[in-house]
C-alpha positions, 0 to 999 in steps of 0.5 A: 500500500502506498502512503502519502507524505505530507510534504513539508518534512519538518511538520511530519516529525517534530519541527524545523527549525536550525539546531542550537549547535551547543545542544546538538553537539551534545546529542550523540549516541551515547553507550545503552547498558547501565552499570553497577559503581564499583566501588565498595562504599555504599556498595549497592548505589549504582551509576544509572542512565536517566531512563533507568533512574526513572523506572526506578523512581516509579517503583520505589515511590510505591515500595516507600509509601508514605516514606517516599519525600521524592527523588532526582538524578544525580548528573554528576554521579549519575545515581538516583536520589531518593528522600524518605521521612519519618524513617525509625531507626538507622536502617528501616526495612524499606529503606534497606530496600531502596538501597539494594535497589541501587538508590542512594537515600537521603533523609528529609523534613517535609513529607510528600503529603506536607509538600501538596498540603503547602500547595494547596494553601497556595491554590486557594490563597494565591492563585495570581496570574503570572505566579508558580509552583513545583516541588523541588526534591533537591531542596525537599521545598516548594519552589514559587516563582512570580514575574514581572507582572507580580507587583504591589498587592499582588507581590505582598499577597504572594509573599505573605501566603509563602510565610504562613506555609512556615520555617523551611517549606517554600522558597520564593523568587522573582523572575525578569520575564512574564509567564505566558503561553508560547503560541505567536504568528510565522512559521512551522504549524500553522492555524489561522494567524497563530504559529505553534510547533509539532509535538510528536507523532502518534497513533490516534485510538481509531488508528489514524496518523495524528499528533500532539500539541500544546493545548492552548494551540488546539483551542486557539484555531481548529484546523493546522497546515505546515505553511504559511498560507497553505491548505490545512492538513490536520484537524484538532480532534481534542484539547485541553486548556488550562485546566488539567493540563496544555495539550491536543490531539491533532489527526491528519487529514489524509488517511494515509500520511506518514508519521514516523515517530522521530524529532528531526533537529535539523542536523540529525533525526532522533528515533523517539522508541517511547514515552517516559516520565520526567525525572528530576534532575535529567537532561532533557533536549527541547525542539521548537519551530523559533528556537530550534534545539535547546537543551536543560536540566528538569527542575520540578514535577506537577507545577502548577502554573498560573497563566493569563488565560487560567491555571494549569496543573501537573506541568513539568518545570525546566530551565530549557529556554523558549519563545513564541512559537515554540509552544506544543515542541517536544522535550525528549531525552538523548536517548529517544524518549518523549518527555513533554510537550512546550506549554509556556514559561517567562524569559527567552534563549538570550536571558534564559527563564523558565519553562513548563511542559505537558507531559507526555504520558499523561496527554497520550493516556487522556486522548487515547493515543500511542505514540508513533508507528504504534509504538506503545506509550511506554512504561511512563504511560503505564501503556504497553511494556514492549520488552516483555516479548516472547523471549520471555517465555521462549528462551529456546526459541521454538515457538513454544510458551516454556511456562505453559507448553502451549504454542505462541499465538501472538497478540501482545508484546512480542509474542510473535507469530513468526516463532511458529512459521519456521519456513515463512509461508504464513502457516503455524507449522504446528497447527497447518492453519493460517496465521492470523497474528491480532492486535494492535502495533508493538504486538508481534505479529502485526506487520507494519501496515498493523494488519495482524499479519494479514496482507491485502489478499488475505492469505495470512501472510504480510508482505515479506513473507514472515508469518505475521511478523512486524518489522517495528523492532517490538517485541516480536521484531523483525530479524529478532521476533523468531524471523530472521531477513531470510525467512527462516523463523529464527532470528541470528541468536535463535532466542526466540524474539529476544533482543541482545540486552532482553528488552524486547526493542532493538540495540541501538534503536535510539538514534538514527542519522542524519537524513 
């Protein structure tokens, strides 16, 4: 089937635009593996990818329970940071175990359930336009931040509600510029007089190409082209602004557009393999259509951010720096996952300020969609766990589940078809029926037209032959997924679908070059 590109490439992926070259020098394949320190003090604090400290964060903030104060990744030691209170004696049991973990534990004062109390004395008492809020773990303080606009009674309201919060709670500190949304007029995606930038593609939950955007521009015009002038080529299906959030979910007026899951910089192209989670004190790159690429540091999570047009909640805080036009941009990792989307700040790239964003994960799940090619919204969405593949339960590759002896039949991460079509003719060799594969992208067994191994005459077979293999690198992946290139229904390591590092996606899927 042939598919029609939007002929503007900058809209199709994240954005045109000249790349910072300070930022895009940064940008580079880094090695994937983690690994433990090696020293032997504090032995059981290991060195972590941002990624990895983030997954670990999700999963001790439910083993701390009331104990867990937040957490923040070290950049220099590249180790995570949690804070607990309220710990009885030396070593308290989950403590212990959030050491084996790999975490380094930080005592604090002020409690998660103290810290969202203080915010919402501020909500009630200080909702001022031009003002916010975020927990800062590293201070284990809220961090209240006024503009310029704050002045007079409003500064004195501010004030006076962060010294009744008490001693050690908040911090509050003046910004230079003005806290607006960073929608303008010029270039990129366009709707009527308003300028915006592409988020990132997605698969909307009906199956049709789209995108995400901040929410601010979805209300502000309906219908979206990639020029100035040009004929529309999307139309706002949803969004949200303010309120619980600043994002939209635009489709694709053409059926058939492409929409690879990729951020284009404009000197490299950036495969984006997932969504995550912010995690504090993570490096994170930004990409806008008056900017181009920046990069900064994640400084609070779930700010609360009051604008002219009204609050907005659960934002990411980042010194990344914007400007108008830049709203609705992607914030991803050097890695390829996708963090937030561009909502607004105070200050520009030449004074630096502060800048917010939606995040990722909490948009895709509000309006249904995955991102990409279908590749699912990741384990910060709580959407898809590509990396459980069928090596999983077929360590020896023969299309067999090990735990239950029964053959593989597809229709979920990695549980490829493909591992029961040794000779590739789209017949389950164990059964002598046609393979059917099922499910959605990321499924194994779904070939990339997401026709469940099907192709368009219907004969269980997809276009390369593979017997309901996908070529997504996920989770029953091609030359992976039990079917290699030479349609052998076994990949180069025989094991079954599963990768070189057992997480289901392909090594080095991070990074892509320069096209």
């Amino acid at each position: 089937m042939s598919h029609k590109r939007v002929t503007k490439r900058k809209a199709i992926v994240a954005a045109g635009g000249v790349a910072a070259l300070g930022a895009a020098a940064i940008l580079l394949p880094q090695a994937n593996a983690s690994q433990d320190g090696g020293s032997n003090n504090a032995a059981s604090v290991k060195t972590l990818k941002a990624g990895d400290a983030s997954d670990l964060a999700s999963q001790l903030e439910k083993l701390l329970g009331d104990a867990f104060a937040g957490s923040y990744y070290d950049t220099d030691g590249k180790q995570l940071v949690v804070n607990v209170v309220n710990v009885s004696g030396d070593e308290n049991n989950v403590v212990v175990q959030a050491k084996k973990a790999g975490a380094k534990v930080r005592e604090v004062e002020n409690s998660t359930a103290e810290l969202k109390a203080a915010a919402q004395t501020l909500k009630t008492e200080a909702t001022i336009p031009g003002t916010s809020w975020a927990v800062d773990p590293k201070t284990n303080k809220i961090l209240v931040t006024a503009d310029s606009t704050v002045t007079g009674n409003k500064w004195d309201k501010i004030e006076s509600t962060v010294k009744t919060l008490g001693s050690g709670m908040a911090t509050i500190k003046k910004s230079a510029g003005a806290l607006k949304p960073l929608v303008s007029g010029g270039d990129a995606i366009f709707g009527g007089g308003a300028r915006c930038s592409l988020g990132f593609n997605v698969t909307a939950g009906d199956g049709s190409p789209a995108f995400l955007t901040a929410g601010h521009c979805g209300v502000a015009e309906k219908q979206w082209s990639d020029s100035e002038n040009g004929q529309p080529i999307a139309t706002v299906d949803q969004a949200t602004f303010p309120g619980d959030g600043d994002f939209a979910l635009v489709k694709y007026d053409d059926p058939n557009t492409q929409a690879p899951s990729e951020v284009n910089t404009g000197q490299q192209t950036v495969a984006i393999s997932q969504a995550a989670d912010a995690t504090v004190g993570t490096q994170v790159f930004r990409m806008g259509s008056t900017t181009g690429l920046n990069d900064g540091q994640v400084l609070a999570l779930d700010a609360t951010v009051n604008y002219p047009e009204g609050t907005v909640t659960g934002l990411i805080q980042t010194d990344v720096c914007a400007e108008p036009g830049d709203s609705g941009g992607s914030l991803f990792t050097q890695d390829g996952q996708a963090i937030g989307l561009t909502s607004g700040g105070s200050g520009d790239c030449t004074a630096g300020g502060e800048t917010f964003f939606q995040p990722v994960t909490t948009a895709l799940t509000a309006v249904g969609a995955t991102l990409g090619d279908g590749a699912g919204a990741g384990a910060g969405a709580g959407g898809g766990d590509a990396g459980a593949g069928a090596g999983a339960v077929d360590e020896n590759g023969d299309g067999i589940d090990d735990n239950t002896g029964e053959a593989i039949q597809g229709g979920g991460a990695g549980a490829g078809a493909g591992a029961v079509d040794e000779n590739g003719d789209g017949i389950d060799d164990k059964t002598g029926e046609a393979i059917q594969g099922g499910g959605a992208a990321a499924n194994g067994g779904q070939d990339q037209n997401a026709n469940g191994g099907q192709d368009q005459n219907g004969n269980g077979q997809d276009q390369n032959a593979n017997g309901g293999q996908d070529q997504a690198a996920d989770g029953g992946q091609a030359a992976n997924g039990g079917q290699d290139a030479t349609g052998n229904g076994q990949d180069q390591n025989a094991n079954g679908g599963q990768d070189q590092n057992g997480s289901g996606l392909q090594d080095g899927s991070g990074l892509n070059e320069s096209h």
